[in-house]
N, C-alpha and C positions, 0 to 999 in steps of 0.2 A: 504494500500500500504506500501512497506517495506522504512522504511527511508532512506532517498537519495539517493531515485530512480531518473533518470532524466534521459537527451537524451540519443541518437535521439529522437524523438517522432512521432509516425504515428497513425494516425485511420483509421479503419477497418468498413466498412461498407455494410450491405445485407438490399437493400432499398426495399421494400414497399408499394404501395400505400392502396391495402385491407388487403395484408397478413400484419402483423407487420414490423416494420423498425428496427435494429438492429446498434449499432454504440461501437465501441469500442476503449479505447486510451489506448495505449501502448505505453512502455516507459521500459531503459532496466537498469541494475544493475548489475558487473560483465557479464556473459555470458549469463544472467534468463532476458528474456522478460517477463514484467507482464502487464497483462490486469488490468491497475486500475483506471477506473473509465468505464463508461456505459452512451450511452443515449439506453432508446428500447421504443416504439411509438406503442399503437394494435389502428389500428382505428376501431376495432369492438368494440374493450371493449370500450373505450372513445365516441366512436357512432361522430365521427367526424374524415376526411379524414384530410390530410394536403398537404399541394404545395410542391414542389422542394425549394421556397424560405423561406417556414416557415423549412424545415428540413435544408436546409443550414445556418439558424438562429443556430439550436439545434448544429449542428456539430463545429461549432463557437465558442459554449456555451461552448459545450465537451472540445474543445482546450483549452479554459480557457487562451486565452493569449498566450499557450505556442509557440514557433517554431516547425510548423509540418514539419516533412521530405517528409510526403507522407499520402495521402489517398486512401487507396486502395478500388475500389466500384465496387460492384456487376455487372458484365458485362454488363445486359440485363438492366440496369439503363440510358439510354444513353440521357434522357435529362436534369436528377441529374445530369452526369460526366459532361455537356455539361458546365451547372450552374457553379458548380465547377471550372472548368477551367476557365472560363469566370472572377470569382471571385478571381482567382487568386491563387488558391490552387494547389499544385503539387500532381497531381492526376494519379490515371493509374487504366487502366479493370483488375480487380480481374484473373488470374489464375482460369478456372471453373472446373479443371479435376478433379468429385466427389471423386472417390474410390482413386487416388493418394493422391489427398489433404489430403481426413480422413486418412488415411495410416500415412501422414506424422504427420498432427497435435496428431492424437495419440500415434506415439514414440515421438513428441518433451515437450506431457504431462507427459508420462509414463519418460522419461530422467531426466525430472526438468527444461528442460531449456524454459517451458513455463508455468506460474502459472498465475491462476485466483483471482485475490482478493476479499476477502469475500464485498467489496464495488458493487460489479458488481451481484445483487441478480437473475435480470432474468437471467442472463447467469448460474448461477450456478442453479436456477429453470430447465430452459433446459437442461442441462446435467443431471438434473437426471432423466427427462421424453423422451430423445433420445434415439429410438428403430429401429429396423431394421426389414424390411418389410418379412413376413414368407415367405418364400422358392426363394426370390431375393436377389442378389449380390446389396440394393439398402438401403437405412434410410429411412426410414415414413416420407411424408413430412409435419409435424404439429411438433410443439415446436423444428424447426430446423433453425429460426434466426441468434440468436447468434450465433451457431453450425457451422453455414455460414459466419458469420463475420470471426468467427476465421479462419477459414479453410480459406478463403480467404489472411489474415493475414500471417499464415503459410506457404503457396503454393505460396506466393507473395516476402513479403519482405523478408522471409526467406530462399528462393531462389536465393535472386541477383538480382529480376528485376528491371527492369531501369523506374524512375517514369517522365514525363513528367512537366517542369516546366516552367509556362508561363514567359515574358517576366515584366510582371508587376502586382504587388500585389493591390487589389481594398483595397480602405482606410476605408472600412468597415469590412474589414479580419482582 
């Protein structure tokens, strides 16, 4: 991560229970949002599932203390967001529009104003194996986790949307 980087801070999240779990914290410097640091979770590789409250442990983890401004979560996740909000996190449904999203996340790559840091390996693993399906308007959907955190990230907070934030923070956040 580039030297004092710091807020706002949000994490980006494409949950999982079989596919892989994808998590990512950003945090910005000048006008450059950089993704730097990563949780990502295969319960196939690891041959062991995990709960909404063990992956709310890891996102915790992810924050590391910091002030999150927002976690933005994969829409169809809705009893992770439920957690989430429960726990006190300013949370909001990810933006799912595939082909704007990629659209977007790849001018805000191709511009510079969104960099991945070499800390973040799966994420930088999946972009090199992200292919798009022969003769669809549509991406392959294997090694497109992180692909999804970010895109959600993108299409989310980098839109303007308004993050919902509960009334009170659980003292375990």
């Amino acid at each position: 991560a580039p030297e004092g980087l710091g807020g706002p801070w949000y994490i980006s999240c494409d949950y999982g229970t079989v596919n892989p779990t994808s998590m990512g914290l950003w945090g910005r410097k000048g006008g450059v949002w950089y993704r730097a640091a990563e949780f990502y979770y295969d319960s196939r590789r690891e041959r062991r599932q995990k709960t909404d409250g063990e992956y709310a442990q890891d996102l915790a983890a992810l924050a590391g203390g910091r002030k999150i401004q927002g976690v933005v979560v994969d829409p169809s996740a809705a009893s992770f967001l439920e957690l989430l909000r429960r726990q006190g996190w300013p949370v909001v449904r990810a933006k799912n529009d595939v082909l704007s999203g990629i659209r977007r996340t790849a001018d805000l790559l191709k511009s510079g104003r969104i960099v991945i840091c070499d800390t973040c390996a799966d994420c930088l693993r999946e972009l090199a194996l992200y292919r798009w399906e022969e003769g669809r308007e549509a991406p392959h959907k294997d090694h497109d986790h992180a692909m999804d955190d970010i895109r959600y990230f993108a299409a989310t907070v980098l839109s303007g949307r308004q993050f919902s934030y509960p009334s009170h923070r659980a003292d375990s956040v």
